[in-house]
C-alpha positions, 0 to 999 in steps of 0.5 A, a space after each residue: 274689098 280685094 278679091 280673092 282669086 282661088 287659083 293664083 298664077 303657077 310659076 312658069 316651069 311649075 306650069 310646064 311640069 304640069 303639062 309633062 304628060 306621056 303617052 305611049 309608055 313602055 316598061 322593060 324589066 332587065 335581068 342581066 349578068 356580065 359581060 352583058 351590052 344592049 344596044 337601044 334604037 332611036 325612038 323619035 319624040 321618045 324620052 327613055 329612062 333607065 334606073 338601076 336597081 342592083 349592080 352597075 352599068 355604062 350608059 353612052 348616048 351620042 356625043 356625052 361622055 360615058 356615065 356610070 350609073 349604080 344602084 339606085 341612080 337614074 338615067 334619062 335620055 331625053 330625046 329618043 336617040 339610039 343609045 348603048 347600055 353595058 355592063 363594061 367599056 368594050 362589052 358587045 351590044 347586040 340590038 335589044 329586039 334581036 333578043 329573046 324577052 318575055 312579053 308579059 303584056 303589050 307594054 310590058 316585058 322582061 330581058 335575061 342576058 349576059 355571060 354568067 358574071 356578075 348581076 345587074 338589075 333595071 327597069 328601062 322605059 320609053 314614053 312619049 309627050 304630047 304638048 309643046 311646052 314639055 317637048 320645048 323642055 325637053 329640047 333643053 334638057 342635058 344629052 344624058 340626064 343623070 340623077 345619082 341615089 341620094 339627090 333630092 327626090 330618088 328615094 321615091 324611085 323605090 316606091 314609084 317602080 314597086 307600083 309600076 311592077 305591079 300594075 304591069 304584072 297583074 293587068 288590071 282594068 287602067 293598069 296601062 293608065 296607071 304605069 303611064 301617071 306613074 312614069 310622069 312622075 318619074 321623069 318629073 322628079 328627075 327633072 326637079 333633082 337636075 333644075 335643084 342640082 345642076 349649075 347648068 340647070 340654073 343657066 337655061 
């Protein structure tokens, strides 16, 4: 008689996307009318993550071209160097702790900046990995990874970030382990959308 076996093997990246575990979430809400800049800084073994939620912006990270990311499209920046937000080529980018932001809990804040113009939305992130799988994946992964709205996958973001807002602004018992879960699967659609998308991807 064969045997059964319950648990089959997962298929290697399946089992590197279930070890895509984070710590150390950090969660920013932005508030932003143009000209606006932010510049962010190098955060060693950090992943960030930026999703527009409204209006437009230019994301410049190391040697990549320039993207210009709009509504709904997200943006990682996988491996944790400094890097410029703004809302257009040449606008000023002051250091984002140089300014003023409402702290709503220890990992949870809001930003409002900018000159009066034009208004941008998003919600920026910084969480950590812990297992050597998934930072072996993340070295892999491209300078900028950029997931434009309407590839696979983003139209959970809304949903995603609803919860995320909600955990953060009502500090319930677990909330920071919940923001964190959620982040995790955040980063893991962006990821799956780049592996599904990319010809580049295809070629790692």
């Amino acid at each position: 008689m064969d045997v059964l076996d319950p648990f089959p093997p997962r298929d290697p990246l399946g089992e590197t996307l279930h070890l895509l575990r984070m710590n150390g979430a950090f969660y920013c809400r932005s508030e932003l009318t143009s000209p606006w800049g932010l510049t962010l800084p190098p955060m060693p073994t950090y992943l960030w993550f930026h999703v527009v939620t409204s209006g437009r912006l230019w994301l410049e990270a190391g040697d990549a071209e320039p993207r210009l990311l709009g509504p709904g499209d997200l943006a990682l920046v996988p491996r944790g160097e400094g890097h410029v937000l703004r809302s257009e080529p040449g606008a000023a980018a002051p250091g984002i702790l140089d300014l003023e932001r409402e702290l709503l809990s220890e990992r949870y804040e809001i930003l409002r900046h900018g000159g009066g113009g034009s208004p941008t939305t998003l919600v920026c992130g910084a969480v950590r990995f812990d297992h050597p799988a998934a930072r072996n994946l993340v070295e892999i992964l491209p300078e900028i990874l950029h997931v434009e709205a309407g590839s696979p996958h983003t139209d959970r973001m809304p949903a995603i970030l609803g919860l995320m807002g909600a955990e953060a602004r009502e500090l319930r018992p677990g909330g920071e382990a919940v923001i964190t879960r959620l982040g995790d699967v955040l980063v893991i659609q962006a990821i799956r959308s780049w592996l599904e998308t990319d010809p580049a991807a295809r070629v790692q």
